[in-house]
C-alpha positions as protocol buffer text, in pm:
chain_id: "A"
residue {
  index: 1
  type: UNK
  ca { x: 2027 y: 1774 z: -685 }
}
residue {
  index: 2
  type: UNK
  ca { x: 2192 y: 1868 z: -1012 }
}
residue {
  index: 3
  type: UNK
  ca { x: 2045 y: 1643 z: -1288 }
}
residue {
  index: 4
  type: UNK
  ca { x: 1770 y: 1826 z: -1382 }
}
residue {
  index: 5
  type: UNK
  ca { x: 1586 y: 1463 z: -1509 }
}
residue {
  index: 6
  type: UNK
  ca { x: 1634 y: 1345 z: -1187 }
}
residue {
  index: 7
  type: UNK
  ca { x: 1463 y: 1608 z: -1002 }
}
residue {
  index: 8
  type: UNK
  ca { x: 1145 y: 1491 z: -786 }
}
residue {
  index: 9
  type: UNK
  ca { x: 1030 y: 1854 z: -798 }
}
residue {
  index: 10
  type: UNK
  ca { x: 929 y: 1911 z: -1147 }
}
residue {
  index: 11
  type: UNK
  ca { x: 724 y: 1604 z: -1188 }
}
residue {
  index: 12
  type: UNK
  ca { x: 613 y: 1506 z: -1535 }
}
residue {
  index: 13
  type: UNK
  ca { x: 305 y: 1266 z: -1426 }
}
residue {
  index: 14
  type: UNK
  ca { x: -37 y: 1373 z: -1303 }
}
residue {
  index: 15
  type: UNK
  ca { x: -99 y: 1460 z: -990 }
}
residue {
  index: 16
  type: UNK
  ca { x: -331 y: 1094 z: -876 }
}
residue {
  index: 17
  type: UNK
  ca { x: -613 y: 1057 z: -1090 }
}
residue {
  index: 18
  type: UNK
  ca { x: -965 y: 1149 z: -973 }
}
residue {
  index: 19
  type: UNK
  ca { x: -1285 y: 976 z: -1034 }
}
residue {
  index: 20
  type: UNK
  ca { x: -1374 y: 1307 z: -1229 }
}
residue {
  index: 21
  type: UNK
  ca { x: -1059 y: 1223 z: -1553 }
}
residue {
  index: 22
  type: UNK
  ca { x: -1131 y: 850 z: -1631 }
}
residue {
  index: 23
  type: UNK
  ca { x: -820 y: 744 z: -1776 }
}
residue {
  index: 24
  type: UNK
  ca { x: -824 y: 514 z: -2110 }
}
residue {
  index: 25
  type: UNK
  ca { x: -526 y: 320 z: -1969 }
}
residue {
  index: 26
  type: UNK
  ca { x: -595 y: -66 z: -1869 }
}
residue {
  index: 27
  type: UNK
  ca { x: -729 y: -68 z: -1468 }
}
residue {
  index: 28
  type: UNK
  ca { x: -382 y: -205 z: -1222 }
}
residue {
  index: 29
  type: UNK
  ca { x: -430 y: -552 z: -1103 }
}
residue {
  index: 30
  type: UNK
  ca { x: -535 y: -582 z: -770 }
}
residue {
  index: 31
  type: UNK
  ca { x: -335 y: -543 z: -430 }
}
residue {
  index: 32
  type: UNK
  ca { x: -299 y: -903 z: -253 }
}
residue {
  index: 33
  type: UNK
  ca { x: -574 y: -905 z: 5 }
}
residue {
  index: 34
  type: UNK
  ca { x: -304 y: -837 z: 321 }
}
residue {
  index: 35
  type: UNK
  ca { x: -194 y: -530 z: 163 }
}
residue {
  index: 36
  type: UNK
  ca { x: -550 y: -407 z: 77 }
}
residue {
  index: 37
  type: UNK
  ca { x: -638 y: -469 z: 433 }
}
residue {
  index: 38
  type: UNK
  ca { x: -357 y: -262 z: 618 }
}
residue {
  index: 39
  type: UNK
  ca { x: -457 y: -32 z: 354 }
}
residue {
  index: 40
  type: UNK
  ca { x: -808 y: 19 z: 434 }
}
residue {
  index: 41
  type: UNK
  ca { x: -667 y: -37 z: 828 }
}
residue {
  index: 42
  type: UNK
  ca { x: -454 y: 306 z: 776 }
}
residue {
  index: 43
  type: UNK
  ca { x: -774 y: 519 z: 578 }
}
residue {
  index: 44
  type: UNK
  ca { x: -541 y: 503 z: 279 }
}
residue {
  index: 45
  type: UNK
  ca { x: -833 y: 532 z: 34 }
}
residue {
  index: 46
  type: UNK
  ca { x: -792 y: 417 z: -302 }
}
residue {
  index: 47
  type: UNK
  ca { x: -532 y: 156 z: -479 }
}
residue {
  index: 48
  type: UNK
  ca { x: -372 y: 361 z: -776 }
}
residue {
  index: 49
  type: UNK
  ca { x: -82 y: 102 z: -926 }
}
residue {
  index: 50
  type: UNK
  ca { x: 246 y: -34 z: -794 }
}
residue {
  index: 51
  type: UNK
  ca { x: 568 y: -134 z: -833 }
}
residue {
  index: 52
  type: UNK
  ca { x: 728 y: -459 z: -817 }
}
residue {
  index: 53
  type: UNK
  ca { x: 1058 y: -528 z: -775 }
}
residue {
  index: 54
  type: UNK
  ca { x: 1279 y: -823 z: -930 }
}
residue {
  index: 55
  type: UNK
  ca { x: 1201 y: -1174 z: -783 }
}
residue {
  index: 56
  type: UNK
  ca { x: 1456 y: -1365 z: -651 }
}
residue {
  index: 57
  type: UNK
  ca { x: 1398 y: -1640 z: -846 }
}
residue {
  index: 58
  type: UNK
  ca { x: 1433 y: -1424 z: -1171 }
}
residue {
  index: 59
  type: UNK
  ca { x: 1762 y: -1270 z: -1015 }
}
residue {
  index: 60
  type: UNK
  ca { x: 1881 y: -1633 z: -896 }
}
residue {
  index: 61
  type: UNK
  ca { x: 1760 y: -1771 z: -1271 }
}
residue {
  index: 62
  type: UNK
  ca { x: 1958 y: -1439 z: -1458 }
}
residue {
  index: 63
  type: UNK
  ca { x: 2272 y: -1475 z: -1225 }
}
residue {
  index: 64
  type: UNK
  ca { x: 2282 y: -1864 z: -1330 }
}
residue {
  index: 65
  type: UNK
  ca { x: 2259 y: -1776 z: -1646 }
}
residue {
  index: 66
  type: UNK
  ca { x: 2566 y: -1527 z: -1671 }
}
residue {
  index: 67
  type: UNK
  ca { x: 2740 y: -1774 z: -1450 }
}
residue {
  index: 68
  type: UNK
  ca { x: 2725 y: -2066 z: -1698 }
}
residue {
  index: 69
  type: UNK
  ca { x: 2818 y: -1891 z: -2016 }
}
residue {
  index: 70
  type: UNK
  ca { x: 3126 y: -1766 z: -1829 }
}
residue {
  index: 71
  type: UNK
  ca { x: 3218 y: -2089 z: -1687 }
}
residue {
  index: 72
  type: UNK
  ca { x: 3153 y: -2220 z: -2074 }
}
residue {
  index: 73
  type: UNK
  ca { x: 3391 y: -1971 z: -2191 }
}
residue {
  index: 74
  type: UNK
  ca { x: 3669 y: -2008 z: -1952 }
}
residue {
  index: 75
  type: UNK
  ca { x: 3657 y: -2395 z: -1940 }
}
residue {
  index: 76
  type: UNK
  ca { x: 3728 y: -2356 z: -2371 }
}
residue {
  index: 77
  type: UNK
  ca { x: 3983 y: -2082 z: -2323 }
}
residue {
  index: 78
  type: UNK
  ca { x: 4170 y: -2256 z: -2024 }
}
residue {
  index: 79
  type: UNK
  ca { x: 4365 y: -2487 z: -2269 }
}
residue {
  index: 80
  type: UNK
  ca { x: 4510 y: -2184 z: -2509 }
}
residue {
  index: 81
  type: UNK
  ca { x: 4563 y: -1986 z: -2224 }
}
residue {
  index: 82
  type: UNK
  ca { x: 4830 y: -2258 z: -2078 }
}
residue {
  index: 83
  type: UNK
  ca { x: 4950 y: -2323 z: -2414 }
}
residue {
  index: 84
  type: UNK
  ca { x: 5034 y: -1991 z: -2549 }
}
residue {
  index: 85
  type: UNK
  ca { x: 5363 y: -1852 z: -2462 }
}
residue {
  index: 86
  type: UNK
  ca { x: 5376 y: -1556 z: -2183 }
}
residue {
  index: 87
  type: UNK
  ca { x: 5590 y: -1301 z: -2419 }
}
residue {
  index: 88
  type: UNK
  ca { x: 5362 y: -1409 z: -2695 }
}
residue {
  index: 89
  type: UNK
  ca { x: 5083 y: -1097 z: -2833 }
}
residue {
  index: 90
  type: UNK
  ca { x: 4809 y: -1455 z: -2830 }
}
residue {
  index: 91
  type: UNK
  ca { x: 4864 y: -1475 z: -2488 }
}
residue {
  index: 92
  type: UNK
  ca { x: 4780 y: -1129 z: -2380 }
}
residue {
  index: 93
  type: UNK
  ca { x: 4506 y: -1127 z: -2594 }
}
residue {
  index: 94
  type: UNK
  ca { x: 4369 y: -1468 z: -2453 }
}
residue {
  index: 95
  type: UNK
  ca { x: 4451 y: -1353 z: -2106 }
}
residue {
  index: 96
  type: UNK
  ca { x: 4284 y: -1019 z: -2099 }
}
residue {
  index: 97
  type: UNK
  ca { x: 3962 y: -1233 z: -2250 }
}
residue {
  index: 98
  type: UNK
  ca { x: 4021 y: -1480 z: -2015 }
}
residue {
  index: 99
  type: UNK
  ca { x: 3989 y: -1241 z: -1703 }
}
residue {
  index: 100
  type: UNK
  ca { x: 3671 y: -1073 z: -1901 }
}
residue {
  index: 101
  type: UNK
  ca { x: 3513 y: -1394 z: -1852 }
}
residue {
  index: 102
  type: UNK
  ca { x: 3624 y: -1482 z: -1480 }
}
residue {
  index: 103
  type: UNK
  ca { x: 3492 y: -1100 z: -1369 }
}
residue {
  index: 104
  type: UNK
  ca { x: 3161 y: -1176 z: -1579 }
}
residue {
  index: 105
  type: UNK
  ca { x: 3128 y: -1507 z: -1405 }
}
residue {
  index: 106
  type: UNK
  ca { x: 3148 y: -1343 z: -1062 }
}
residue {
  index: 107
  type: UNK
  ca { x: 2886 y: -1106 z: -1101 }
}
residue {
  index: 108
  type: UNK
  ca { x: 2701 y: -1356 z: -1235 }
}
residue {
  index: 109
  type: UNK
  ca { x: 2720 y: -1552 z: -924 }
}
residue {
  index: 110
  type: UNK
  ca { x: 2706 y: -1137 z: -703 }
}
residue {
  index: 111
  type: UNK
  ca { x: 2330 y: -1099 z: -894 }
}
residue {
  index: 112
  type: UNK
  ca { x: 2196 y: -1358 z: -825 }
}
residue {
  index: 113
  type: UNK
  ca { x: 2300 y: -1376 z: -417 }
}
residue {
  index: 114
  type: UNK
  ca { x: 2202 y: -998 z: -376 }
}
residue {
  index: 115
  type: UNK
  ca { x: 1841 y: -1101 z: -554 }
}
residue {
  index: 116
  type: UNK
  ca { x: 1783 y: -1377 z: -295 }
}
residue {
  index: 117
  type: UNK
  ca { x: 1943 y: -1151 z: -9 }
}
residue {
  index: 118
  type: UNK
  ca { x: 1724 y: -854 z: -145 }
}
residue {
  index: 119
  type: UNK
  ca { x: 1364 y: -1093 z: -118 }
}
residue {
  index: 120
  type: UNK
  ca { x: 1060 y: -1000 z: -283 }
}
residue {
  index: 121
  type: UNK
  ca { x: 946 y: -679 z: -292 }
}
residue {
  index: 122
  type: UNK
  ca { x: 677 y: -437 z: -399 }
}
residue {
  index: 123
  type: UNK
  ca { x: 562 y: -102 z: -345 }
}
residue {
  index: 124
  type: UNK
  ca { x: 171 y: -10 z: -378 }
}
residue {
  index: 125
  type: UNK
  ca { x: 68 y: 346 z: -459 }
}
residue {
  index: 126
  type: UNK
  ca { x: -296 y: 476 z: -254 }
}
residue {
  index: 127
  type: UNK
  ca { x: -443 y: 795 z: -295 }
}
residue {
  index: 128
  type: UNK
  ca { x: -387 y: 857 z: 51 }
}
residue {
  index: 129
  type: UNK
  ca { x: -28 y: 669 z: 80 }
}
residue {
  index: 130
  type: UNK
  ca { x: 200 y: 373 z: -4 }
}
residue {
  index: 131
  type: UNK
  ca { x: 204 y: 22 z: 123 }
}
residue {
  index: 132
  type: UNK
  ca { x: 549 y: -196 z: 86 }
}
residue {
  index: 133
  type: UNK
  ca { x: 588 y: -560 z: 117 }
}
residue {
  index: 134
  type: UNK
  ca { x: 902 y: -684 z: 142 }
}
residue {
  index: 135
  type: UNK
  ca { x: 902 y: -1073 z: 204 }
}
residue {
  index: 136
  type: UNK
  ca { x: 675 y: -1129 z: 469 }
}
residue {
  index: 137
  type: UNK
  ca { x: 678 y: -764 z: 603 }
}
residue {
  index: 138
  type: UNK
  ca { x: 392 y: -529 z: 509 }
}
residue {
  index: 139
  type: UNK
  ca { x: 428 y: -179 z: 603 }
}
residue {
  index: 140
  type: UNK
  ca { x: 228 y: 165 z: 496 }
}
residue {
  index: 141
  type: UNK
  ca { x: 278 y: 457 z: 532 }
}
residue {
  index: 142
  type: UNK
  ca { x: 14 y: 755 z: 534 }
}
residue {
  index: 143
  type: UNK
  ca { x: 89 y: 1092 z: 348 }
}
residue {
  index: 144
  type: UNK
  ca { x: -14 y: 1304 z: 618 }
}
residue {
  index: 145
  type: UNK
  ca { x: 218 y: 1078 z: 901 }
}
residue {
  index: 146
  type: UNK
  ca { x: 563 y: 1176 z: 632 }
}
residue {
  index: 147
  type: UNK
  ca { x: 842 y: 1355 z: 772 }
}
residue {
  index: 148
  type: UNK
  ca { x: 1004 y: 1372 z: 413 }
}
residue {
  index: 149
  type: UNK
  ca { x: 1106 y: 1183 z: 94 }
}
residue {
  index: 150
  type: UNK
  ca { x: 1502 y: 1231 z: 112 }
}
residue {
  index: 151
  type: UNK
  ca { x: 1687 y: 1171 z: -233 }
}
residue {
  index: 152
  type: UNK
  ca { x: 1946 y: 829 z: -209 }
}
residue {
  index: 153
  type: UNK
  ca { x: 2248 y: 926 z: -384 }
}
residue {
  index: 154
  type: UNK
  ca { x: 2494 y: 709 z: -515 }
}
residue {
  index: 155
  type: UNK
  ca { x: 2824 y: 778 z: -313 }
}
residue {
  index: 156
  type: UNK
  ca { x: 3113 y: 952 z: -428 }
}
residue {
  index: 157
  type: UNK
  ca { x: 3344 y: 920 z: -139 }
}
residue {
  index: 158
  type: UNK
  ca { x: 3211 y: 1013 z: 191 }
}
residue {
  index: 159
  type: UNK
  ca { x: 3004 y: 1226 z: 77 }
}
residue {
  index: 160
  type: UNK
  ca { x: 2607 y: 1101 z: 63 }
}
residue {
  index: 161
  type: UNK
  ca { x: 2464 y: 1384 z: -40 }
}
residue {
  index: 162
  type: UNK
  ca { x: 2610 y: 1429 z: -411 }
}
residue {
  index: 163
  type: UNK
  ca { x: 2682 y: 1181 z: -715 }
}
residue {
  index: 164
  type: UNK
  ca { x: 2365 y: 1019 z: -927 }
}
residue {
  index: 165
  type: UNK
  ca { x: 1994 y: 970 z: -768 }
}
residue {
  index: 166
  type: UNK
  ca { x: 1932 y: 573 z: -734 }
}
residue {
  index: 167
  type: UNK
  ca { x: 1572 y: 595 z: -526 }
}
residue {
  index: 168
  type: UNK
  ca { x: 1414 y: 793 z: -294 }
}
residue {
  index: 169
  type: UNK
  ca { x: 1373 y: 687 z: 157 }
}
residue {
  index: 170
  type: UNK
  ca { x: 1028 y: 765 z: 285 }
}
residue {
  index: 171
  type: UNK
  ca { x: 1083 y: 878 z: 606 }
}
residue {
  index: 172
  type: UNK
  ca { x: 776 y: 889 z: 874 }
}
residue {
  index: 173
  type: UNK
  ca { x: 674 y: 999 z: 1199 }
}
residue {
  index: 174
  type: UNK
  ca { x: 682 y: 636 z: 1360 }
}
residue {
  index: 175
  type: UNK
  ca { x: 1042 y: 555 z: 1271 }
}
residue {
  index: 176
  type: UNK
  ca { x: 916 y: 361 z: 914 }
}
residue {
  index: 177
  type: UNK
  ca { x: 1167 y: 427 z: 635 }
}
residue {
  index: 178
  type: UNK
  ca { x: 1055 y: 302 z: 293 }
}
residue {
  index: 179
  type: UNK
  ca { x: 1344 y: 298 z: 14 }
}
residue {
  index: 180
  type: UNK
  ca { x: 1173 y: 366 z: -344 }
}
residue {
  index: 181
  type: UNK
  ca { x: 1433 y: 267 z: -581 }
}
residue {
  index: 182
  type: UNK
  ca { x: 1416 y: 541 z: -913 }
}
residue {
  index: 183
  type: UNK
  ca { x: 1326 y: 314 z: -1225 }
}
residue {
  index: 184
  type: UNK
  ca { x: 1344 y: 610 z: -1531 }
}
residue {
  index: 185
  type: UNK
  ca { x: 1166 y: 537 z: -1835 }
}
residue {
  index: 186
  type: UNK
  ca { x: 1278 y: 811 z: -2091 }
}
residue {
  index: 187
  type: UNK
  ca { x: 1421 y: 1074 z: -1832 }
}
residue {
  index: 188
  type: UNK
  ca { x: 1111 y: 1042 z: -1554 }
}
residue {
  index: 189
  type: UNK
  ca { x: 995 y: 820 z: -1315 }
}
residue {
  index: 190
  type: UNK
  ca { x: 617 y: 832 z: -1331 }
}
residue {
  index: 191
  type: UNK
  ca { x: 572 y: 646 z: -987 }
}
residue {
  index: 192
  type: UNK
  ca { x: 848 y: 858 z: -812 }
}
residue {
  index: 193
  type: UNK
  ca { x: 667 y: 1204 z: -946 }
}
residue {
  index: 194
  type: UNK
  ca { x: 301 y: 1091 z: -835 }
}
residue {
  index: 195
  type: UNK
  ca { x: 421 y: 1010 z: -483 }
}
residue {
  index: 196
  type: UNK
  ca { x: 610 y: 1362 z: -502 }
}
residue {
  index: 197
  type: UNK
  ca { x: 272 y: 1529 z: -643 }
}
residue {
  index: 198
  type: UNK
  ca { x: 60 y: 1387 z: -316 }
}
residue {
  index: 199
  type: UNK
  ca { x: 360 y: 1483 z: -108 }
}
residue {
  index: 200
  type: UNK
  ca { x: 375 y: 1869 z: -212 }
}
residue {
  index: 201
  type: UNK
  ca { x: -22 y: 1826 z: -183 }
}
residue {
  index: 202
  type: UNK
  ca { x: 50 y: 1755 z: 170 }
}
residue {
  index: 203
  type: UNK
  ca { x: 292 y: 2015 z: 181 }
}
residue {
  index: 204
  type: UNK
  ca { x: 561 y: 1768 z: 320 }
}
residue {
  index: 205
  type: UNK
  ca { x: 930 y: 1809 z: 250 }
}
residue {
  index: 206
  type: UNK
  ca { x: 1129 y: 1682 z: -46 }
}
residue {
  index: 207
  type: UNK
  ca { x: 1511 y: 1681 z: -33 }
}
C-alpha cells in the first residue's frame, strides 16, 4: 500500500474506548434489537458506533434526480442541435453539450439501479467485533475468529493488488467475508483505524 493516508497501519483514532476515558462526544444510537442479539449471541461485548451505508431509496431518489435535469436539458437542446448546421462551430459546441447531458443522464439512471441492487446496509462496531446487516442478512464476526482484514484496491488492469484503497474484506475462519467500504474524512477513516486497532490487539493480520 503506497498512499501513506490510506494506510490501515498507522491509525489516527483511539484504540476502542474504555469505561475508564469517558468520552464528551454524544452516546451512538442504539443497534436494532436483531443485531444486538446476535451480538450478545457471539460474546461480542459492547456496541461502540456504526456505519450506515446509502439507502436505496436515497440512491433511487438522487439517481431520479440527475436523471430529470438531464432529460430537461436534452429535451431544450434537441431542437438547436437539429437546427444548427454540421460544419457550423454552434453545432459542435451544442453537440459536445448535448452528449454531456445524455452521459449525465445515464449515470443518473446507473446510481440509482446499483443503490437498489446494493440494498441496505450497515456495519456495527463491538468491542469484541463487528456485526453487518445487509437487507435481511445479519452476520458478525468475532475478532478473535479473523483470518485478516485484506485491503480492496481499485483495479488497474489485472492487477488487484495495486491502484487506490476503496474498503477493506473481513475475512474469517467460517468462510464470512465482510466488505468495509473506506469513507475518509480529512485523510483517515476513524471506523476503518478502530477495527485495525482491535485487530493488531488481537494480533491478526492486516494486508
Amino acid at each position: 500500500m503506497t498512499d501513506a493516508t490510506q494506510d490501515p497501519g498507522q491509525p489516527t483514532a483511539a484504540p476502542l474506548p474504555s469505561k475508564a476515558a469517558p468520552s464528551k462526544a454524544a452516546p451512538p444510537k442504539a443497534a436494532p434489537p436483531e443485531v444486538d442479539r446476535l451480538a450478545g449471541t457471539r460474546g461480542l461485548g459492547e456496541y461502540i458506533t456504526a456505519r450506515h451505508g446509502v439507502s436505496p431509496a436515497r440512491a433511487l431518489a438522487t439517481g431520479a434526480a440527475i436523471a430529470a435535469i438531464a432529460l430537461a436539458f436534452l429535451i431544450a437542446l434537441s431542437g438547436p442541435v437539429s437546427n444548427a448546421s454540421v460544419f457550423s462551430s454552434a453545432y459542435s459546441v451544442l453537440h459536445t453539450v448535448y452528449l454531456g447531458f445524455l452521459f449525465m443522464l445515464v449515470a443518473g439512471v446507473g446510481h440509482g439501479i446499483r443503490g437498489l441492487v446494493a440494498g441496505a446496509q450497515a456495519h456495527y462496531l463491538y468491542a469484541g467485533g463487528v456485526v453487518h446487516t445487509r437487507r435481511s442478512v445479519t452476520r458478525a464476526v468475532a475478532w478473535q475468529d479473523v483470518i485478516q482484514l485484506r485491503s480492496i484496491h481499485r483495479r488497474r488492469g489485472d492487477r488487484s493488488d495495486v491502484g487506490e484503497v476503496v474498503g477493506y474484506r473481513l475475512e474469517a475462519r467460517d468462510g464470512t467475508s465482510i466488505v468495509i467500504p473506506l469513507v475518509l474524512t480529512e485523510g483517515r477513516d476513524a471506523f476503518v483505524d478502530r477495527i485495525v486497532a482491535a485487530l493488531r490487539t488481537h494480533n491478526r493480520p492486516i494486508v
